[in-house]
Every structure is written in structure tokens, then in C-alpha cells.
C-alpha positions in Angstrom: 13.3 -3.4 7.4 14.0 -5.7 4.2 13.1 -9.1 4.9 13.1 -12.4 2.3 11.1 -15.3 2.7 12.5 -18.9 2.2 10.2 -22.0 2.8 9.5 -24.8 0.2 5.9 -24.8 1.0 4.3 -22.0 -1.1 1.0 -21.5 1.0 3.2 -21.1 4.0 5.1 -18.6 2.1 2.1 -16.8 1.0 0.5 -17.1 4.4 3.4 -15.7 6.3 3.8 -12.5 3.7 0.3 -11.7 3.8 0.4 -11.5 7.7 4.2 -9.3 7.3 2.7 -6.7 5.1 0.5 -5.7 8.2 3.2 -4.0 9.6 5.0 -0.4 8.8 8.4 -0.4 7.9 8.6 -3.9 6.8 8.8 -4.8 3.4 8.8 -8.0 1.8 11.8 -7.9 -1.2 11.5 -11.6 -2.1 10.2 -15.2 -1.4 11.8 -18.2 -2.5 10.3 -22.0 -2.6 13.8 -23.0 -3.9 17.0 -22.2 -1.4 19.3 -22.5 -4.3 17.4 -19.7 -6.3 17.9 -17.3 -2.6 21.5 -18.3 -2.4 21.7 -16.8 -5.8 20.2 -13.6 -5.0 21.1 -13.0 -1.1 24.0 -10.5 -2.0 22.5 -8.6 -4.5 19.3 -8.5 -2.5 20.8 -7.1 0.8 18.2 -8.2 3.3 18.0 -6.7 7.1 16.4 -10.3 7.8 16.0 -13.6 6.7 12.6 -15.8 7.7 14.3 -19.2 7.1 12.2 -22.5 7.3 14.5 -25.6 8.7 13.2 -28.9 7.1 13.5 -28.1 3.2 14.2 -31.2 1.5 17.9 -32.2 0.3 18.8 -28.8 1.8 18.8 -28.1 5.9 18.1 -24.6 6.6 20.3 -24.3 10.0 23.0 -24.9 7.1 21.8 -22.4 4.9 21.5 -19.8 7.7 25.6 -20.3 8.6 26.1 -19.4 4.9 23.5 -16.4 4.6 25.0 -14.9 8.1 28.9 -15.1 6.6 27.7 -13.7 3.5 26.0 -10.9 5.5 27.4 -9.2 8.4 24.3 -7.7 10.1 21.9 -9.8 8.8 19.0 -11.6 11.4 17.8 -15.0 11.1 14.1 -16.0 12.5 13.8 -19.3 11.6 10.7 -21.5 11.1 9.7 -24.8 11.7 6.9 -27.3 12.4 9.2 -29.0 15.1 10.2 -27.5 18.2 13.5 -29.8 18.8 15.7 -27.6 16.3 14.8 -24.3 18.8 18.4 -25.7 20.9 20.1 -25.5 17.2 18.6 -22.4 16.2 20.0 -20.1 19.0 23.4 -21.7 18.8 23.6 -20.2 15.2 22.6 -16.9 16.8 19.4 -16.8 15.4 16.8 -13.6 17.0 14.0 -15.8 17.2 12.4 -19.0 16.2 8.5 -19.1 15.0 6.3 -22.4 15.0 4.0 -23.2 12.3 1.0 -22.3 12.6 2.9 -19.4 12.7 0.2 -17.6 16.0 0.2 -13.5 15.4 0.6 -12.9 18.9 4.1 -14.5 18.6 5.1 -12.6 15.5 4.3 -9.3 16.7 7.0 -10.1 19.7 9.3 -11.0 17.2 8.7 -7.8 15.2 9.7 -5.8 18.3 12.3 -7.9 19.0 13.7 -7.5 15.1 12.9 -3.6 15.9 15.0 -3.1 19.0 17.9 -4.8 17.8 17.8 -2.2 15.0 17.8 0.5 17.2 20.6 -1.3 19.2 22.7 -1.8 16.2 22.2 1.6 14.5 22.0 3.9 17.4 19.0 5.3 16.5 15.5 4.1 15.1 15.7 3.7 11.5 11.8 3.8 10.9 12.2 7.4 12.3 13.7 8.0 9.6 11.3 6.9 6.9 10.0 8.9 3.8 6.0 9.6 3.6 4.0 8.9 0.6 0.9 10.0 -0.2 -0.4 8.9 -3.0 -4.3 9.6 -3.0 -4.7 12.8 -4.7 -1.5 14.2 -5.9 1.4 12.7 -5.4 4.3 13.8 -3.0 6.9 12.5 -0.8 8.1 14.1 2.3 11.0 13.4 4.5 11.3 13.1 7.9 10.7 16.3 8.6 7.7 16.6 7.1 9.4 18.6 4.5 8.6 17.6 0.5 10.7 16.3 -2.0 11.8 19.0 -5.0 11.4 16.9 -8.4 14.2 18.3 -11.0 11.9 17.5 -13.1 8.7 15.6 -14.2 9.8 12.2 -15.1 12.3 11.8 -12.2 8.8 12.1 -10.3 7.1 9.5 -12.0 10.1 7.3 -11.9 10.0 7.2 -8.2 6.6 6.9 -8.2 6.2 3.9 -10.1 9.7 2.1 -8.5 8.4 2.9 -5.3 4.4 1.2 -6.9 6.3 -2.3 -7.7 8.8 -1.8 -4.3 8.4 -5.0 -3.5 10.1 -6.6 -6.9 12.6 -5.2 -9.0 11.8 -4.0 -11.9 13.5 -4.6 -15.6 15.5 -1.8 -17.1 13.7 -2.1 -20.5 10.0 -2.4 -18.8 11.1 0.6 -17.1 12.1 2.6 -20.5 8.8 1.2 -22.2 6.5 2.4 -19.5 8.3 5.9 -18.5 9.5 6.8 -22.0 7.5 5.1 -24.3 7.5 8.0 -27.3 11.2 7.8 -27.5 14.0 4.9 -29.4 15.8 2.5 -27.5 18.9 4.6 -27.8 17.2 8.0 -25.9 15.4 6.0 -23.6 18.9 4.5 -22.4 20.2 7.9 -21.8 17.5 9.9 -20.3 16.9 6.6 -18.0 20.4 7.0 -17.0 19.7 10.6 -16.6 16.4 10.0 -14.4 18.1 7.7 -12.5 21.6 10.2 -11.7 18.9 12.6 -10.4 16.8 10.3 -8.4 20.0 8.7 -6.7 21.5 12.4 -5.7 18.4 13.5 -3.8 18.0 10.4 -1.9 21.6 10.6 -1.0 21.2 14.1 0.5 18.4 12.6 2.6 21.0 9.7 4.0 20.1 7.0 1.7 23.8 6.2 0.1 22.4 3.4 -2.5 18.3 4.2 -2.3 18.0 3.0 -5.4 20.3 -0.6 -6.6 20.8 -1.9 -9.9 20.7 -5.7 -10.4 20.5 -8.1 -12.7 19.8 -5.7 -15.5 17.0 -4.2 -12.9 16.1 -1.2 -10.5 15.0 -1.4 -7.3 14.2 1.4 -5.0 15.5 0.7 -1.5 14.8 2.7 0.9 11.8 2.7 4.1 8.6 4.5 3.5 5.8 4.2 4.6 2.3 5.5 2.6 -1.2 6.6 2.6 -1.4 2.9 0.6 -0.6 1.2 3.8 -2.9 2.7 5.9 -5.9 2.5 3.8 -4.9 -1.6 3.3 -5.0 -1.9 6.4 -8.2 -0.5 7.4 -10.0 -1.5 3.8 -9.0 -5.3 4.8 -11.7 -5.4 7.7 -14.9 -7.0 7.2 -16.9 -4.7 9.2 -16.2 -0.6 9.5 -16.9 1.5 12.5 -17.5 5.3 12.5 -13.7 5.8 13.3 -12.7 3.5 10.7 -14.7 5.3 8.3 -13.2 9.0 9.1 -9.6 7.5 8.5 -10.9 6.3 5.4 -12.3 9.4 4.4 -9.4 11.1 5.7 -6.4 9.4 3.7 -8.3 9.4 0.2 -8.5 12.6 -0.6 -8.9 11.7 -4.3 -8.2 9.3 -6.9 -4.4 7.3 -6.5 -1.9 9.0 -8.4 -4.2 11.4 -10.2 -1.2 12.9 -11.9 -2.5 10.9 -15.2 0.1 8.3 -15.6 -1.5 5.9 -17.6 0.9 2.9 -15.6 -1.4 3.6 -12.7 -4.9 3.5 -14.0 -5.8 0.1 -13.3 -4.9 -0.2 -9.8 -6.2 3.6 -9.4 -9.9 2.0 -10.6 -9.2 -0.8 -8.1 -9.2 1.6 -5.2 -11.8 4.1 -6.3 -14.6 0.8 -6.7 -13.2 -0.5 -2.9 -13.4 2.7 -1.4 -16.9 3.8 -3.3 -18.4 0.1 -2.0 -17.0 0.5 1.4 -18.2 4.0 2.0 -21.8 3.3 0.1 -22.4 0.0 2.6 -21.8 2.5 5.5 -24.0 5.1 4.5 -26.6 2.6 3.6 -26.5 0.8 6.7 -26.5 4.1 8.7 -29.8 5.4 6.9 -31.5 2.2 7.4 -30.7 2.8 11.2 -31.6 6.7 11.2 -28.2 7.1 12.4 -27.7 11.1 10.6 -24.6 11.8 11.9 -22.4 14.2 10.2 -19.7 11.0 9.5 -22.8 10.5 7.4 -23.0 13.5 5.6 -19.7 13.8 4.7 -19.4 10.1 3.4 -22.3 10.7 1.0 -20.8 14.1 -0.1 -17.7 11.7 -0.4 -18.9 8.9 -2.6 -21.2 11.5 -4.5 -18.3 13.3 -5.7 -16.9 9.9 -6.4 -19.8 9.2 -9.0 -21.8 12.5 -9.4 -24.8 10.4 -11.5 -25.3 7.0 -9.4 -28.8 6.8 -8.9 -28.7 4.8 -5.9 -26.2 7.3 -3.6 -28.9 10.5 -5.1 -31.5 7.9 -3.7 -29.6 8.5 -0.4 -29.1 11.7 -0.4 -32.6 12.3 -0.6 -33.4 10.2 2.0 -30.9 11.7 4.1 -32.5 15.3 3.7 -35.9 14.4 3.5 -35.5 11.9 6.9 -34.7 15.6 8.8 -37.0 18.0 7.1 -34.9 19.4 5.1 -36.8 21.0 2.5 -35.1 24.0 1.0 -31.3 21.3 1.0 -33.7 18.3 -0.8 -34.8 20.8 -3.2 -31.6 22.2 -4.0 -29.6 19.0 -4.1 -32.3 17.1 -5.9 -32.8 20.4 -9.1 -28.4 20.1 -8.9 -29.1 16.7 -9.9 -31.7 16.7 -12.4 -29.8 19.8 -14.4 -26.3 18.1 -14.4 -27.6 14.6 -15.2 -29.1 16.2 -18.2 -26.4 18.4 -19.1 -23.4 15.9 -19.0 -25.5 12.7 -19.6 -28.8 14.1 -21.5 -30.7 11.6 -19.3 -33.8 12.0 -16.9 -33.4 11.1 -13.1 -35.5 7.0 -12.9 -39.5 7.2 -11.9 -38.2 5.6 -8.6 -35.8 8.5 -7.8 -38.6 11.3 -8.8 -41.2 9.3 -6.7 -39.0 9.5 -3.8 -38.2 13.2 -4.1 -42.1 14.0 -4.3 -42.8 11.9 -1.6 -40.7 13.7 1.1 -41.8 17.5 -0.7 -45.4 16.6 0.0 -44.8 15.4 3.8 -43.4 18.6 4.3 
């Protein structure tokens, strides 16, 4: 479901995308604070539905809406407003639903379904049904909605998608494209095997039912299609304050390893973004649970977890000892602990801290 965003009050717009991207199969594919700047862009943009605020200045939005919905056949209005009296107004236009500021997440969940079933109504079927998967932690691949995965002719039609579908939510500039995806080549054979990338990108998505997956705009590509990803998930779950043990397996679960560890150097920053999230999240878990003597095997496998994630951090070896040595286990402490000491050594040529080795022979000689 592609939805734009027009309200000339940018913390409202922020506010209201922040609480959209919460939900699976909705995407965001713009926000304007200027109505003339989204009459520009409506037709080229293509949105499923249009979050409208009424009071905008010199320009009325019930006005606006009459000109977006004869632009677009199918599209849905939701309007919002800090005034109640325009609701009468509002439905005569035809709009699906009209939202209050503060916009309450109770009501906008009802007006998600309500935005869902009048898909289904439409179409005949349930277009999230129909959605690509992503996964992106570990190595990248996309299935269909079988479950079946994607055949890449070749390497850098895989990338391609990869990074269109990373910036999904903004199009993206043919020649930041080229200078990101081809950057060894000249302008001239980065055109073509663009071009190229693109022809091959657009036939496989067509044999999966997406007609125009990917549209060109504006001297831009956009990929336009429903997926929904590993990323979303892990948002979702990553943007609590507190984690449970549950919460913690579905972490554990969906990163399997680093975001797009295929290498692509486009990727590295917000790959390092996730890896320090994850590593803090899972490391105040197991911390907490120790402190608690709460050795479950949710445990185990989150220290194995952020371990792997940073083979030489003193403080998660520090746990790992303590979690061994709070259950007696001599002959796993020993082994774990000389594992340590020899591959900090080998790859780092450094010595385990006093503090570590202190702790070690503190739990050997209780034994």
C-alpha cells in the first residue's frame, strides 16, 4: 500500500510517518509540507492513498482532495484535521476515513483495516498476499509468494534491487545510481549496462505480476512493488525499551548475520548501525539475566550470539565465564576460557586483562 503524506506542519508529518512505518505492507513514498510541491508529483508518484490534512493555509485540503481523486481513479483519501466540523465535508468527497489530531493509535489501526479491506474489495484478492520477502541479515535473497527465490541473471541486477529496494522509500537519481553500482566504469558504459540492469530487473518482476515494479521519474528509479523484510521485523522489535525472552529469540532468530554481508560497500554504514544495536541489545539481556541467575538456554545462545559478534570483547568473555562457572561447569570454563586466551593472542597478540584471569581462577579454585 503506497501512501503520501501532505500536512504543512512538519512535526505532524514526521509524527504521523513514524507511527505508519509500524505497519507491514505500508510504505511511505513521500511527504509534502507544500500542497503545490504534491500536486506536482501525484501522477508520477501513483499513491494507493493520500493522508490529506484540511486547514493548510491559502490552500483548503477538501479542495485539493477533489483534484487528487480525478487525477487518480482508485486512489483513498483519509483526511486529517484538528477540527471535527469538516468530518460532514469529508465523507461527502468520499473520503474512507477522517483522523483527529492528536492522531490516537487505536484509531489509526481501524483505519488501516478499513484501507486494507477496501483493497481486498477492489482487487478481488489481498494484495499483501502477494508480497515479496526479503531477508537481508546474512545473505541476501528475495522470495516470492511462494516461498520460492528470485534467480539473479546476474550479480549486479542483484545489487541493484538490493539497494532500490534499501532507499524504497525515495527515489533515487539515475546518476547516484551509476556512481554507486558501477563506479569503475565511464559515464557512457554505465548508461548502458544501467539500462541493461534495469531491462533484467523489470522482466522478472513482471513474470511475478508486477507490470511497472520498477518506475522511472524525473530522471529517477524507484522500485514499486510490496515487500515486506527481515528489516521490518527487527525495527519493530529493536524499537522497544525493554525486551522479554520472546522478544529476544525473534531477535536472535531474524539476524542471522551481518545486513547484506554480500560486501557492497553502499551498505556498510547502516550494516555497522545494526550490528552495534543488536550487540547492545543482546549484551543488556544477558547481563541482566546473569545478575538474576536466570541460565536459561535463551541465555546461552545470546552469549554464543553476541560472542561471535565480537570474538575479543572482554566484557561478553567476562560473561561467559560467569555463566559456566555460576553452574560448575569446569571442563566448558576451561575450554572456552584456553579458546580465548590462544585466539586473542593469535589474531590480536594481546593477553586476556588481570580482571578477566582473576575471574577465571576464581571459579577453577571453587571447584
Amino acid at each position: 500500500m503506497r501512501i503520501i503524506l501532505i500536512d504543512d506542519e512538519p512535526i505532524a508529518l514526521d509524527l504521523l510517518k513514524l507511527m505508519l512505518s509500524s505497519y507491514e505492507g505500508v510504505d511511505v513514498v513521500g511527504s509534502y509540507t507544500k500542497p503545490l510541491d504534491a500536486l506536482k508529483g501525484i501522477k508520477k508518484i501513483q499513491p494507493d492513498v493520500i493522508f490529506l490534512d484540511i486547514e493548510m493555509g491559502e490552500i483548503n485540503g477538501l479542495e485539493l482532495a477533489e483534484f487528487f481523486m480525478k487525477e487518480l481513479d482508485a486512489v483513498e483519501i483519509v483526511f486529517i484535521t484538528a477540527y471535527s466540523e469538516y468530518a460532514v465535508d469529508a465523507f461527502e468527497i468520499n473520503a474512507i476515513d477522517y483522523l483527529l489530531k492528536p492522531i490516537q493509535e487505536k484509531r489509526l489501526n481501524k483505519t488501516i483495516e478499513r484501507l486494507k479491506d477496501k483493497s481486498i474489495e477492489h482487487y478481488g484478492i489481498n494484495i499483501l498476499d502477494n508480497r515479496l520477502k526479503v531477508n537481508s541479515f546474512g545473505s541476501f535473497e528475495v522470495l516470492d509468494s511462494m516461498e520460492s527465490p528470485l534467480i539473479w541473471r546476474t550479480q549486479k541486477s542483484k545489487e541493484l534491487f538490493a539497494y532500490l529496494w534499501s532507499k524504497k522509500e525515495r527515489a533515487v537519481s539515475k546518476m547516484l545510481i551509476m556512481e554507486t553500482i558501477f563506479p569503475d566504469k565511464d559515464l557512457d558504459k554505465a548508461t548502458t549496462l544501467l539500462h541493461t540492469t534495469i531491462y533484467q530487473l523489470r522482466k522478472n518482476l513482471e513474470k511475478l505480476g508486477y507490470s511497472n515494479g520498477i518506475i522511472y521519474f524525473n530522471d529517477c528509479y524507484q522500485l514499486d512493488i510490496p515487500i515486506k523484510s527481515d528489516v521490518q521485523e527487527l525495527n519493530k522489535i529493536l524499537g522497544s525499551k525493554k525486551h522479554n525472552d520472546k522478544e529476544i529469540e525473534e531477535i536472535l532468530r531474524i539476524y542471522k548475520g551481518d545486513f547484506l554481508e554480500e560486501g557492497y560497500h553502499w551498505a556498510m554504514e547502516i550494516q555497522q548501525i545494526y550490528k552495534d544495536v543488536v550487540f547492545n541489545t543482546l549484551e543488556k539481556y544477558a547481563r541482566t539475566q546473569l545478575e538474576y541467575e536466570k541460565l536459561t538456554p535463551i541465555l546461552k545462545t545470546c552469549l554464543d550470539k553476541i560472542h561471535k559478534m565480537d570474538s575479543f570483547n572482554e566484557k561478553v568473555a567476562e560473561m561467559m565465564i560467569h555463566y559456566y562457572g555460576k553452574q560448575s561447569k569446569r571442563s566448558s570454563l576451561e575450554v572456552f576460557f584456553n579458546n580465548y586466551v590462544e585466539n586473542l593472542w593469535e589474531e590480536m597478540s594481546l593477553k586476556p586483562m588481570e580482571s578477566t584471569i582473576d575471574l577465571y581462577r576464581k571459579y577453577m579454585e571453587n571447584f
